[in-house]
N, C-alpha and C positions, 0 to 999 in steps of 0.2 A: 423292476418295471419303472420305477421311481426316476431311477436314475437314464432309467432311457429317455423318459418323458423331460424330464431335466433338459440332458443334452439337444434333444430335437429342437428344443425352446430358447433355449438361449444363443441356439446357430441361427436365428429368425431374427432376433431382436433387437433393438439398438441397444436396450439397459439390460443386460443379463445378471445384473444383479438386481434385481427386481423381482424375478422369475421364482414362483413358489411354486411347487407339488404338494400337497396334502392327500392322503391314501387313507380309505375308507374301507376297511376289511369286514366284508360280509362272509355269510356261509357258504355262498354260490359265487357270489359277483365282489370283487373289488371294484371302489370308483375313484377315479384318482380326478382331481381339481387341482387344473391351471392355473394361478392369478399372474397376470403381469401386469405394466405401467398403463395406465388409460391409451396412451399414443401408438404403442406396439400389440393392439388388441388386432387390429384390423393386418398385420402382416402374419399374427396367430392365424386368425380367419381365413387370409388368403382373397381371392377372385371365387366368388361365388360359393364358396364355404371350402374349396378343393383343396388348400393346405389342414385345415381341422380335419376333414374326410380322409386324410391322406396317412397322419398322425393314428389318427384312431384306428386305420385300417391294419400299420404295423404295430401298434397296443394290442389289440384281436390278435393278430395273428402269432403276436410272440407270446400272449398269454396259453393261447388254447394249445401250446405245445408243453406249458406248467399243467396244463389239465384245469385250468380257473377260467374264468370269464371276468375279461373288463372292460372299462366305460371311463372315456376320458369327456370329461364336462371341463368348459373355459369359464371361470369365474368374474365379470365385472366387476 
């Protein structure tokens, strides 16, 4: 999941080396955190949140087929 979230990230952004994932392994839920450059925070975000909504929606949907739940949070 790491690495999906990786790649969606750094095809958005002007600095793709910038781009961290950090993965926070709970019992139920993983939480994986975004951080990128202050500048490429808002092509993260998207038009009214609809690239983060978008992101997260194929994070959901490829985890619940691992049988896990998760939750991508963007970092400032």
């Amino acid at each position: 999941m790491k690495d999906l979230i990786e790649f969606m990230a750094k095809s958005l952004v002007d600095d793709p080396s910038a781009v961290e994932v950090t993965e926070l392994v709970g019992d139920k839920v993983n939480i994986y955190e975004l951080k990128v450059s202050q500048p490429d925070i808002g092509k993260i975000i998207g038009r009214r949140g609809k690239t983060i909504g978008s992101m997260r929606t194929i994070l959901k949907a490829a985890s619940l087929k691992r049988g896990k739940k998760a939750e991508l949070e963007l970092i400032e």
